[in-house]
C-alpha positions in Angstrom: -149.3 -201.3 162.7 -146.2 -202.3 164.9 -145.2 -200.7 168.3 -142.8 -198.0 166.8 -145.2 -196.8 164.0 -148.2 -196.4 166.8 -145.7 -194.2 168.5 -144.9 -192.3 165.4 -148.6 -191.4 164.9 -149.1 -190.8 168.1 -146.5 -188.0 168.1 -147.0 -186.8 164.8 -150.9 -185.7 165.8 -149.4 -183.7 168.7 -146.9 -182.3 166.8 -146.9 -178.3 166.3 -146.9 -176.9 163.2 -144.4 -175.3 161.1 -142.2 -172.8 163.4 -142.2 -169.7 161.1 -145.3 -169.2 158.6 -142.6 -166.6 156.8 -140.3 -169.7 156.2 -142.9 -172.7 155.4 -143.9 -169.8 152.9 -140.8 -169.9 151.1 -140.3 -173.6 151.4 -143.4 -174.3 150.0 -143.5 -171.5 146.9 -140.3 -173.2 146.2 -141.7 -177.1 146.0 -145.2 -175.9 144.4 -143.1 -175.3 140.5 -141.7 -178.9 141.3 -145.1 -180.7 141.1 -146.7 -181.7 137.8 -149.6 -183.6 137.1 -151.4 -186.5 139.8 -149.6 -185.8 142.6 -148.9 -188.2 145.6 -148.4 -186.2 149.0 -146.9 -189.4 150.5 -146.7 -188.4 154.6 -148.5 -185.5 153.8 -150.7 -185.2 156.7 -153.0 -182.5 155.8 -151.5 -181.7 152.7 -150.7 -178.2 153.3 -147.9 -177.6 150.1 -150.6 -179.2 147.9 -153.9 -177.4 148.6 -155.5 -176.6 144.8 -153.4 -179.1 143.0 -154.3 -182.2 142.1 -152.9 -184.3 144.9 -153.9 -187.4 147.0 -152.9 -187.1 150.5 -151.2 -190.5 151.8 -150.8 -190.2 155.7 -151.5 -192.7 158.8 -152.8 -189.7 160.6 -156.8 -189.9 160.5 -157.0 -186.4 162.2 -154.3 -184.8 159.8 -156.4 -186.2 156.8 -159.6 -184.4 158.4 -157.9 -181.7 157.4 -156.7 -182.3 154.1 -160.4 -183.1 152.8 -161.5 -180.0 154.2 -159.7 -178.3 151.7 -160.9 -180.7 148.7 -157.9 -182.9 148.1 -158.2 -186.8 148.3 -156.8 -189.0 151.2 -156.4 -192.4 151.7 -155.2 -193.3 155.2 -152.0 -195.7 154.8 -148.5 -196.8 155.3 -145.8 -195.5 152.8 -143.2 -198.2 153.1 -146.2 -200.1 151.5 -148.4 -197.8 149.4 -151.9 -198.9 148.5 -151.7 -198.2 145.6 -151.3 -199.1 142.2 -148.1 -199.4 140.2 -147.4 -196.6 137.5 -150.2 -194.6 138.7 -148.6 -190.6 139.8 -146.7 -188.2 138.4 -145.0 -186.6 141.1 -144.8 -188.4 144.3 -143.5 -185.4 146.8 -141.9 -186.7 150.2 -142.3 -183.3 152.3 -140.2 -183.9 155.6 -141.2 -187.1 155.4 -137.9 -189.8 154.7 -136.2 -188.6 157.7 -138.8 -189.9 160.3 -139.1 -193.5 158.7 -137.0 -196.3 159.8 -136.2 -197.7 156.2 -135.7 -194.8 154.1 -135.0 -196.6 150.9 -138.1 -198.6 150.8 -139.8 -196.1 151.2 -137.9 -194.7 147.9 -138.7 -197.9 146.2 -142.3 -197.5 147.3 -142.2 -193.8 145.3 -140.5 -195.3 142.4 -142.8 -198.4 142.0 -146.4 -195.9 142.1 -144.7 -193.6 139.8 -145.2 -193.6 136.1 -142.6 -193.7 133.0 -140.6 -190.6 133.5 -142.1 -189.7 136.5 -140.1 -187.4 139.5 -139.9 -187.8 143.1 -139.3 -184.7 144.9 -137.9 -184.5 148.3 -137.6 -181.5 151.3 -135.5 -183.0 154.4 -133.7 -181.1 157.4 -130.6 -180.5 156.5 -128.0 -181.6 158.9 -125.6 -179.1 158.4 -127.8 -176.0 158.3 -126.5 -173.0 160.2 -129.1 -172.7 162.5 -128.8 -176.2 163.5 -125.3 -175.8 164.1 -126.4 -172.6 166.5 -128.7 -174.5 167.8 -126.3 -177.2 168.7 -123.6 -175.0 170.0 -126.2 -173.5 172.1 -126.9 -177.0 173.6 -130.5 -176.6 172.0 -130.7 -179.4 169.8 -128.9 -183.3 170.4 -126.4 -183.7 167.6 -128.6 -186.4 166.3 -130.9 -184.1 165.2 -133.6 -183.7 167.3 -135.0 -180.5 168.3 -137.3 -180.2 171.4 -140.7 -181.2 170.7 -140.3 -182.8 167.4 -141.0 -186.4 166.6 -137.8 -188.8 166.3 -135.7 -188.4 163.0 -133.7 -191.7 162.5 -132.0 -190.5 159.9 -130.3 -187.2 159.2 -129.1 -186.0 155.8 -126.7 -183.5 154.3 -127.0 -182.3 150.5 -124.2 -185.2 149.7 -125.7 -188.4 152.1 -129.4 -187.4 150.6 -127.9 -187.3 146.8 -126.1 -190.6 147.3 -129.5 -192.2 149.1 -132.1 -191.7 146.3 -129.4 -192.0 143.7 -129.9 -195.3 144.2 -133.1 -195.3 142.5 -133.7 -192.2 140.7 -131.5 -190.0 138.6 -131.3 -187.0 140.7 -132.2 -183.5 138.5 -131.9 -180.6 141.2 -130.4 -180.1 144.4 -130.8 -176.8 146.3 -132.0 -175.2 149.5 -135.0 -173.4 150.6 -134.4 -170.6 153.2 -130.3 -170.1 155.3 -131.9 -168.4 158.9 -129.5 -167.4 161.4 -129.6 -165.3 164.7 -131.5 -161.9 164.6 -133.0 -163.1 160.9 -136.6 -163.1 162.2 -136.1 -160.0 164.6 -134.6 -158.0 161.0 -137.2 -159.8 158.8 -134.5 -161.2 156.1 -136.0 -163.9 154.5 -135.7 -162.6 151.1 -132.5 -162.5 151.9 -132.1 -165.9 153.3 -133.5 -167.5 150.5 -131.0 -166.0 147.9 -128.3 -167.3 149.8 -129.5 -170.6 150.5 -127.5 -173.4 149.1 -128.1 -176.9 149.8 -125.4 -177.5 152.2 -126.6 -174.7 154.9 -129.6 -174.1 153.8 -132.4 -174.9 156.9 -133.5 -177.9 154.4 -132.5 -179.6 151.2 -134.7 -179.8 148.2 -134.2 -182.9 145.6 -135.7 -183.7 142.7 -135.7 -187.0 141.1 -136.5 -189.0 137.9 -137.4 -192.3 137.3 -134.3 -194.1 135.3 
């Protein structure tokens, strides 16, 4: 493991857990329908969206994978620009706030498309760099424009609903697009995340939502 990806583990063990359970609630009700069959939580860490399904967690974290057996699923501690697996093996390969921390995102998108079988779907939750609360957030001198809010482990890249399409379309045909949950200020204090979630698109939208199929 090079320099930069023993920093990237050593920051992603530290790191804190979602920021609202309301909203990782919603994110995740809305990812669960996208999964079929063997799934590959690729970055999962300890495969929180997945618990019950039939999912192998994929993660360089040893203490997030602790956790992901403890709730039955399978790990297998490795790197996923290079995937230890076999080709044509999953279903669903699900990249959960995962493709904005690596430094190649599209080999890591090859990497999904190789382990994936005939007809098989990648699907894909990032930040999204245009969501309203990042723009409050920036405006507020919160958050760096590059995208990275205090605490959180580096994102090299950040995506919008169009830069994200145009990435994986490379190598899937993309079949959804859409947002999980729009927050903005007072939402948690009035409790409006039903609300939020109707009128979440995928350009303001906290994070974007892709699915895509193998051509």
């Amino acid at each position: 493991m090079n320099k930069e990806k023993e920093i990237q583990k050593k920051r992603y063990d530290q790191a804190q857990g979602p920021r609202s359970k309301r909203e990782f609630d919603i994110t995740s009700h809305k990812v669960r329908r996208l999964l079929k069959g063997k799934i590959l939580d690729a970055g999962g860490g300890t495969g929180q969206i997945t618990y019950g399904l039939d999912s192998t967690v994929l993660d360089i974290s040893k203490k997030s994978l602790e956790k992901a057996r403890a709730h039955g699923l399978k790990t297998v501690v490795g790197d996923i620009e290079n995937m230890p697996f076999e080709s044509n093996t999953f279903d669903t390969v699900l990249l959960c706030h995962v493709l904005e921390h690596v430094l190649e995102p599209e080999k890591t998108l090859k990497e999904c498309k190789r382990v994936l079988k005939k007809n098989g779907r990648v699907v894909i939750v990032v930040p999204n760099a245009r969501a309203i609360h990042q723009l409050w957030l920036l405006l507020k001198g919160r958050v760096k424009p590059a995208g990275n809010p205090p605490g959180e482990f580096h994102h090299y890249t950040q995506f919008t609903d169009k830069t994200l399409r145009k990435t994986v379309s490379k190598y899937f045909k993309v079949t959804r697009v859409e947002g999980d949950v729009l927050t903005f200020p007072g939402m948690h204090a009035l409790k409006l995340y039903r609300l939020g979630s109707i009128l979440a698109s995928s350009k303001w939208a906290n994070n974007i939502i892709l699915v895509g199929q193998v051509k």
